[in-house]
Each structure stands twice: as structure tokens, then as C-alpha cells.
C-alpha positions in Angstrom: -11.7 -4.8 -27.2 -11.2 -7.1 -24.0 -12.1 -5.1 -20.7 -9.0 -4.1 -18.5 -8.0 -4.3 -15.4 -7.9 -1.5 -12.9 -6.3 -0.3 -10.2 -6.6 2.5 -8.1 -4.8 3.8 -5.6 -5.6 6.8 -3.1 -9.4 6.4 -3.9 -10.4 8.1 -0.5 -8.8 11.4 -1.6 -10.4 14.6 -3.7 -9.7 13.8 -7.0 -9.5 9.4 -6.2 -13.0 8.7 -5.1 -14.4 10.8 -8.2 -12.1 8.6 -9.8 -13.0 5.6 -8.4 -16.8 5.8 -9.4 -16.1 7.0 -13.0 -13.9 3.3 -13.0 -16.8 1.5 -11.9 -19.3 3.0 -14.0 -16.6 2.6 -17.4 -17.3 0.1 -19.4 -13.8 -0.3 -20.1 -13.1 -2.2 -17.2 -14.2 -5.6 -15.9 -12.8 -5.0 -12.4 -11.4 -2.2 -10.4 -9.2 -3.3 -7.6 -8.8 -0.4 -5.1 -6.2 -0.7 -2.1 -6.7 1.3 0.7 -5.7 2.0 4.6 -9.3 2.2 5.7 -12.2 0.7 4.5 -14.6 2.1 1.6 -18.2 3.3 1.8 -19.2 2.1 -1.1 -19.9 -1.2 -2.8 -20.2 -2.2 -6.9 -19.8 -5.7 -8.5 -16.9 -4.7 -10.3 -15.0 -3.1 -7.4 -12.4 -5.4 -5.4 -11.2 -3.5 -1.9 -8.2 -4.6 -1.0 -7.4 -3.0 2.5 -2.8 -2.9 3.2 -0.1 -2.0 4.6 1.7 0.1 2.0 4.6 -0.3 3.5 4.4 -3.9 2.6 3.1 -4.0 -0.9 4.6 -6.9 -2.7 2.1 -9.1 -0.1 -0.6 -8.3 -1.8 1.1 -8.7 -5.3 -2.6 -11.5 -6.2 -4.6 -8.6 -6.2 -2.2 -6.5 -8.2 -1.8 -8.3 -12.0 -4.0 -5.2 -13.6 -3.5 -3.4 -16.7 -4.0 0.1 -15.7 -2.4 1.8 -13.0 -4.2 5.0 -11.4 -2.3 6.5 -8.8 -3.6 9.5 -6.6 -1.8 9.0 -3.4 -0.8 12.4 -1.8 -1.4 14.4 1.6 -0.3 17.6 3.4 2.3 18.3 5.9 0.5 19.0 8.4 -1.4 15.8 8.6 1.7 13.9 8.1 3.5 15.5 10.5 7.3 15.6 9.0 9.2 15.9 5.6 9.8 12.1 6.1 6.1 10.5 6.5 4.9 12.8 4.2 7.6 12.1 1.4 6.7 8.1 1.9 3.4 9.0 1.0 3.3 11.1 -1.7 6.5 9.4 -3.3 8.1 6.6 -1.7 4.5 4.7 -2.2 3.8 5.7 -5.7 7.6 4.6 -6.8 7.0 1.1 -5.3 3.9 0.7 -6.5 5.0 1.4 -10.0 8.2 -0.9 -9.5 5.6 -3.6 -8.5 2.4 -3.8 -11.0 5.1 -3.0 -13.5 6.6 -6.5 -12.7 2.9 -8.4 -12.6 1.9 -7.0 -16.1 0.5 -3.2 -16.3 1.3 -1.5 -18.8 -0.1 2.2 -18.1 0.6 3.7 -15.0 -1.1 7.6 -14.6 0.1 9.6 -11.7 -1.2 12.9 -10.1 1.9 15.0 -9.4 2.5 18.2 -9.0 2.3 21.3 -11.4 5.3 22.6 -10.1 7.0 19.2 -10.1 11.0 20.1 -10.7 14.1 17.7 -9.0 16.0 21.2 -9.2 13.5 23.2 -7.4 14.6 25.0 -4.3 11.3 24.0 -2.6 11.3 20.9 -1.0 7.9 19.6 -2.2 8.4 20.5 -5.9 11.7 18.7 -5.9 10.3 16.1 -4.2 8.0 15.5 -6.8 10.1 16.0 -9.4 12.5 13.1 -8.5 10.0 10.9 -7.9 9.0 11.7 -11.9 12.7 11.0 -12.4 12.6 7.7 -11.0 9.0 7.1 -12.1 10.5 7.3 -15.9 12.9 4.8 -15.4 10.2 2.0 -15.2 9.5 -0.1 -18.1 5.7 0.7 -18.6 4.4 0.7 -22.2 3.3 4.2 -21.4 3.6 6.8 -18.4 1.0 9.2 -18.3 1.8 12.2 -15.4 -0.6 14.7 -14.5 0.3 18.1 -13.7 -3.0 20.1 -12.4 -2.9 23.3 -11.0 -4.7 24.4 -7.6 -7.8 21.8 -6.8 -11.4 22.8 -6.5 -13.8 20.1 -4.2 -15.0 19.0 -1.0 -12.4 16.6 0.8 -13.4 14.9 3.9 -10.8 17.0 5.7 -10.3 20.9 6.1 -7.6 22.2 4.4 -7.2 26.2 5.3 -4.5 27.0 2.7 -6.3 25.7 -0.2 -9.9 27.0 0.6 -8.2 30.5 0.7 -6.2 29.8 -2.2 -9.2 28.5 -4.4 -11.4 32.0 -2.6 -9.0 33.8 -4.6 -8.7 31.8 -7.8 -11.9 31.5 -8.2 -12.6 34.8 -8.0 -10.2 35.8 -10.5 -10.7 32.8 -12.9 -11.6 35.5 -15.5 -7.8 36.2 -16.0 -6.5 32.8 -16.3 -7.1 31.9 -20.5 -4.5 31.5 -22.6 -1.3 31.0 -21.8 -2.2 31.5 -18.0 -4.9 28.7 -18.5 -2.6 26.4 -17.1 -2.3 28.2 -13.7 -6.4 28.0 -12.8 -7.6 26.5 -10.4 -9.5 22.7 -11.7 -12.2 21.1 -10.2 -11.2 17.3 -8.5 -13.9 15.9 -10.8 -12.5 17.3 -14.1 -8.9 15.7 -13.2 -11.0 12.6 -12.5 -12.2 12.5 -15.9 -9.4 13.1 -17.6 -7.4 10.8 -15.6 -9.6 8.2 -17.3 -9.9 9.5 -20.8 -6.0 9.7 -20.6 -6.1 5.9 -19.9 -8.1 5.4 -23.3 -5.5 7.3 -25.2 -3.0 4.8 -27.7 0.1 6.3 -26.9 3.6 5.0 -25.7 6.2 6.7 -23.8 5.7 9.1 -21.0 3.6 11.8 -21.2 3.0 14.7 -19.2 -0.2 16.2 -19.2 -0.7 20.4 -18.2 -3.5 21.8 -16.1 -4.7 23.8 -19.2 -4.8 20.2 -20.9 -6.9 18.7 -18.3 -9.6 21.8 -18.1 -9.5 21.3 -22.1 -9.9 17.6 -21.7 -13.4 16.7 -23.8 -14.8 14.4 -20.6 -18.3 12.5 -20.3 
């Protein structure tokens, strides 16, 4: 099989820069081109930084003809400050992105949303997220592949009060979460890293949404 393409997007985040070394280190891919705001720590043969201005995508469209899309763009609303700058990140970003790689040639795009991602939702952030699924669908890609994981477990580079006291709790009542709960425990950054790539290997067309209980279960190396 040829090696792909990849790009990634949001690689300086939780679940991205686990991501983002698994990419490098696949031997599915020749080159992994990652765009960020602020420059990488890292460096690899295969991997292609590509530091922008998302707000002005389509001028880097020569670094974004790639056959897989990974997106993992998201932050908080306290760091963004308002509904608005918070909503360009976490959808009006991932949206154009898909509208534009879609154009130059990929033909998987994989998204980390939200478990409770719902465009009915009375909460603002789930319908957020659920409309940008909406509109996500509506792209011709070969295959969608959405990502619905529950509560993340991991060391971010920034401090995040809510979730450490949320995964305190989960984590100390993981023992009730099998079954059909399985799918509200809390998952590790890394495990959603790996099966954000092993998704990518999958031969299926259409969108497809993926549970938390799927990802814990994913069979990852």
C-alpha cells in the first residue's frame, strides 16, 4: 500500500501531541504535516510544521493536499474568554478546515468532538458541537470518522481545575463504569490517540461515530 499523507491539527493539545508522535512513528505515513499557532518542540524527518493564521487557511492550501485529516482543535472558555472566540476554535476552524483539504484531495477527515455533542441541546457547548457535526456531514469526504470520548485523563501544559476534580472523582469510581456505563468513564488522552489512528486504518465509507466505550475497547499498539 502507498504511504499517506497526514495532517494534523491541534497537535499541542492533550490528546494531539500523543497523536502527533504515534503519526510520526506509523509506518503508514510518508509525511505528517502539522499546522500550528506556535512553534513545536519536536523535530522528525517525516514531520512538516507548518506555523498559520487559522483564520486564513486557504493560504496555506500547498501544504494541505493530504489524505488524512486529524483534527483535535478545542479549548476552554475560560482561556478563550467569550462564547464567540471559543466557538471559532472549537468549530468555526474544524468546519473550514474540512471545507478546505476536502477540496485539495483528503478523503478521511477524524474529529474529536464532544460526547454530548447534540444541535438540540439546551447547553450551549453541546449544541455547539453538535451543529458543527451537522455541517461537518455535509462534506464530501469518502469517510467521516467523529469521536465521541467521554471525560479526558493526561497532563496538559495548562491547569484545568474543573477537569482534574472531575477525573479525582471518575477515577475513583471507575469500578462502576462497565457495561452500558462504559461509555461514560473517564479515557486517558493517549488511548483516544491511538484510536484516532487505528480508526484511520479502518476501510469504511460514510460517517461514522465512534463512543467512548469504543475507544477504551479500541485494540491499540
Amino acid at each position: 500500500m502507498k504511504p499517506k499523507k497526514a495532517l494534523i491539527a491541534g497537535a499541542t493539545g492533550l490528546v494531539g501531541n500523543e497523536l502527533l508522535h504515534i503519526l510520526l512513528e506509523a509506518q503508514e505515513y510518508a509525511t505528517v504535516t502539522a499546522i500550528v499557532r506556535r512553534p513545536l518542540s519536536i523535530q522528525h524527518p517525516k514531520l512538516n510544521e507548518v506555523i498559520i493564521d487559522f483564520d486564513h487557511l486557504e493560504e496555506y492550501s500547498e501544504h494541505m493536499a493530504v489524505d488524512d485529516v486529524f483534527c483535535c482543535l478545542g479549548t476552554t472558555i475560560k482561556k478563550a474568554k467569550t462564547k464567540a472566540a471559543m466557538k471559532k476554535i472549537d468549530a468555526d476552524y474544524p468546519l473550514a478546515l474540512a471545507k478546505l483539504t476536502q477540496k485539495l484531495g483528503a478523503t478521511h477527515f477524524l474529529l474529536i468532538s464532544s460526547m454530548n455533542a447534540n444541535p438540540h441541546s439546551k447547553i450551549w457547548y453541546s449544541q455547539m458541537k453538535g451543529k458543527l457535526e451537522e455541517e461537518l456531514e455535509t462534506v464530501p469526504f469518502e469517510t467521516i470518522s467523529i469521536l465521541h470520548p467521554s471525560l479526558l485523563l493526561g497532563q496538559r501544559n495548562e491547569f484545568r481545575l474543573g477537569e482534574k476534580i472531575g477525573a479525582s472523582i471518575f477515577q475513583a469510581l471507575s469500578f462502576l463504569f462497565t457495561g452500558p456505563l462504559l461509555k461514560l468513564k473517564a479515557i486517558e488522552g493517549r488511548q483516544v490517540a491511538k484510536s484516532m489512528y487505528s480508526i484511520a486504518q479502518i476501510n469504511k465509507q460514510g460517517v461514522m461515530i465512534y463512543p467512548s466505550d469504543y475507544l477504551q475497547n479500541r485494540i491499540t499498539t
